[in-house]
Structure formats: C-alpha cells, structure tokens
C-alpha positions in Angstrom: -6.7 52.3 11.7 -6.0 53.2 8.0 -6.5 51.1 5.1 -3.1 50.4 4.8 -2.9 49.0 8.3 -6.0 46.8 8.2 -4.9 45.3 4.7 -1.5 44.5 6.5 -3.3 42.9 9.9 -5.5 40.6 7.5 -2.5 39.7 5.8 -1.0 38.5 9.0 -3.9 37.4 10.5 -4.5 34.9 7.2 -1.1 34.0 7.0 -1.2 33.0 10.9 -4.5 30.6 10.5 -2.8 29.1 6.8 0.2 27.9 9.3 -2.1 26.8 12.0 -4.0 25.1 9.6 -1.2 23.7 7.9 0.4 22.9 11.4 -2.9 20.6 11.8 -2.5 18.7 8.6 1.2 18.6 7.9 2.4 19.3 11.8 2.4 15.3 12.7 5.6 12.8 11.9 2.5 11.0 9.7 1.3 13.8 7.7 0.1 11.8 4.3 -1.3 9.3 6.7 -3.9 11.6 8.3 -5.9 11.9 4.8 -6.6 8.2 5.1 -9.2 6.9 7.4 -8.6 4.5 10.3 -9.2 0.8 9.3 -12.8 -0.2 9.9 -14.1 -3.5 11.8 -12.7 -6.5 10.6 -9.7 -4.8 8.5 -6.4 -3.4 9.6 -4.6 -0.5 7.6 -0.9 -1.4 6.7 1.8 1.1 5.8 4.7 1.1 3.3 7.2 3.7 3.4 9.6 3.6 0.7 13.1 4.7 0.7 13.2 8.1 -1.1 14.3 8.3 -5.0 14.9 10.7 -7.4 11.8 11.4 -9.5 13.8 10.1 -12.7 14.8 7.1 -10.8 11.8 5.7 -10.1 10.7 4.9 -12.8 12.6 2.0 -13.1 10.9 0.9 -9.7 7.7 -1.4 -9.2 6.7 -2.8 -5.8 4.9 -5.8 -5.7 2.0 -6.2 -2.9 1.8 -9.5 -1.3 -1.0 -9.9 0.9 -1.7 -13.6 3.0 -1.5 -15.3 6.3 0.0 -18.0 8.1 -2.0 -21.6 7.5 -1.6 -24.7 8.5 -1.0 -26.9 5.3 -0.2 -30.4 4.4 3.3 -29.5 2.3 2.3 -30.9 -0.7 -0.3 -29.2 -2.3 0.1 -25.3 -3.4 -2.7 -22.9 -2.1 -4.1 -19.5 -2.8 -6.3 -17.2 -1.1 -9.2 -16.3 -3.2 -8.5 -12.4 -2.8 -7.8 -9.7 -4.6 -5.7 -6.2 -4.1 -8.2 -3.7 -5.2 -6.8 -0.1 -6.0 -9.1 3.2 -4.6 -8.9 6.6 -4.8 -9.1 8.5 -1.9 -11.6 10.8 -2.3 -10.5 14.6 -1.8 -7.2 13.9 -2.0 -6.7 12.0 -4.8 -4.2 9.2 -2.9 -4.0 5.8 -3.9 -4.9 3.3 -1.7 -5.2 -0.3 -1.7 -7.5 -2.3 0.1 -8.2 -6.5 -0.1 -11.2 -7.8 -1.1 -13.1 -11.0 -1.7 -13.7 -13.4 0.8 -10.9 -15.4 1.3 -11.8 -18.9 0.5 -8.5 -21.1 0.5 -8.0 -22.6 -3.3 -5.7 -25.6 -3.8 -4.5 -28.1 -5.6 -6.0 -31.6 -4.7 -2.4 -33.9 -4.5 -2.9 -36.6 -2.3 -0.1 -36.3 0.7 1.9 -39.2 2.0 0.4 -41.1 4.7 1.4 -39.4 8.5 3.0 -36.2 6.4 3.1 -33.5 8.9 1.4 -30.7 8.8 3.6 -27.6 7.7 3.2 -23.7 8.2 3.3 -21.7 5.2 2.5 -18.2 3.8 -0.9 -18.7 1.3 -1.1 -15.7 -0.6 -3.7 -13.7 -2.9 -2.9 -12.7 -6.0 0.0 -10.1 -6.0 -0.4 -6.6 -7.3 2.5 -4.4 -9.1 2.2 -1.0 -8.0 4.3 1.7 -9.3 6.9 3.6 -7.0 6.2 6.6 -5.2 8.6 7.6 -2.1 7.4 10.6 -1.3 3.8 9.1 -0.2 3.4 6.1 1.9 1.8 3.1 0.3 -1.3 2.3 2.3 -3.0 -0.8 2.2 -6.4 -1.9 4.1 -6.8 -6.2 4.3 -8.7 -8.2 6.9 -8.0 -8.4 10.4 -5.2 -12.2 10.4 -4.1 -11.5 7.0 -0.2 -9.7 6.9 0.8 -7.2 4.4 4.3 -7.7 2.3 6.2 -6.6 -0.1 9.0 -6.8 -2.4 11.0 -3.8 -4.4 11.5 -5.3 -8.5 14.4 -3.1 -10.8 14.1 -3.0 -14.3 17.1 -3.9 -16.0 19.1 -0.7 -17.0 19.8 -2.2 -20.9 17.0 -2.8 -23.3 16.6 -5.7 -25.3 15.8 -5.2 -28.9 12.9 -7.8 -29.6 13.4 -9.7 -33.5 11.0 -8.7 -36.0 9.0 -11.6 -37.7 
C-alpha cells in the first residue's frame, strides 16, 4: 500500500469514527439533553423546549421560571417558598442550567382567616427567575422531588418609550 492510499484509508477511517462518534452524542431525539446529568436523589430534572426563533427575534424574548408546588392554604394569607432558582454552568459544555436551591421553608403573611374558612389549594411559588431566550437548546431545570416547574414566555414591546430628562 502506497502513501497515497494509506493517507486516503486514514482519511476514511477518521471520518467513519467522527460520525460514529457524533452518531453517539447527536444520534438521539434528545441530543442537548445527553450533556446534562440525570437528576440526583431528592431532585427531578425538568425540561423546556422552546418554540424555535430567529436569532434576531429573540431578543425581544425572556422566559420567566416559576418553580412551586401544590399546598394546602387557608385563602387568605399570601405564601412563598423560601427558594431560589440558581443559574450553573455545565461544566464541559458550557450550558446553562438551572437548578432550585434553599430549603423550602413556607413564608407568609400572618392575616387571621375567618372562623370555619376552608382550606384552599394553591400554587406557592419561589421567587421567579428571567432567563433569556434560547430555542435552539432546551431550558433545563433541576428542583426537588414535589415541587413542579413552570413557565411563562414575556415580549418586549416593539416601540420604545423615550424616558423625560430632569
């Protein structure tokens, strides 16, 4: 075999184990999802997919992160979860991630219900976190096992408002 030949055969031969390679990273339906790790114990690992934009479009895109659970409350006073949404980079990748921190206490105001008010279901949240828009990677977030992940999409106006000078 000449030179010639063997500098084509490692050619092939490295372009064959780049696609294999990239067939095991990229092959799945959740490609950007294999880079982040499974949720440990105690947490569960949501996932946001957003609906594609234009790169120029997004900018005028934020999604808000509003992490909670279901609880039991008396209807009259407000409550809070003592969390916060903490942002992480993923190391080796350089991904965003979120994940929920803090340990949950329940913070509320101290209104004195009427007498026999029922009790009422309602979503107590942690503080909520802006994120910027991305669609081409998912947004990942990590919060205790019970707690639910939602979100909301928020467009900035398309007109500016000129602010008065003082």
């Amino acid at each position: 075999m000449n030179v010639r030949n063997k500098s084509k055969s490692l050619a092939v031969w490295l372009t064959v184990a780049t696609l294999l390679q990239a067939t095991v990273v990229f092959g799945s339906g959740d490609s950007e999802l294999e880079a982040f790790p499974p949720a440990t114990e105690g947490m569960d690992r949501f996932v946001i997919e957003l609906a594609h934009k234009e790169r120029g479009e997004e900018d005028a895109f934020r999604v808000e992160l509003v992490v909670g659970k279901q609880m039991l409350t008396d209807g009259v006073n407000l409550y809070r979860l003592g969390n916060t949404i903490e942002r992480r980079v993923l190391q080796g990748w350089g991904y965003t991630y979120y994940e929920v921190v803090g340990k949950g206490e329940t913070i509320g105001t101290l209104m004195a219900p009427p007498e026999g008010a029922p009790m009422v279901e309602q979503f107590v949240t942690a503080t909520p976190l802006l994120v910027r828009y991305n669609s081409r990677l998912p947004i990942v977030v990590y919060a205790p096992s019970g707690y639910q992940v939602r979100y909301r999409i928020w467009r900035a106006d398309e007109v500016f408002n000129e602010a008065d000078r003082r």
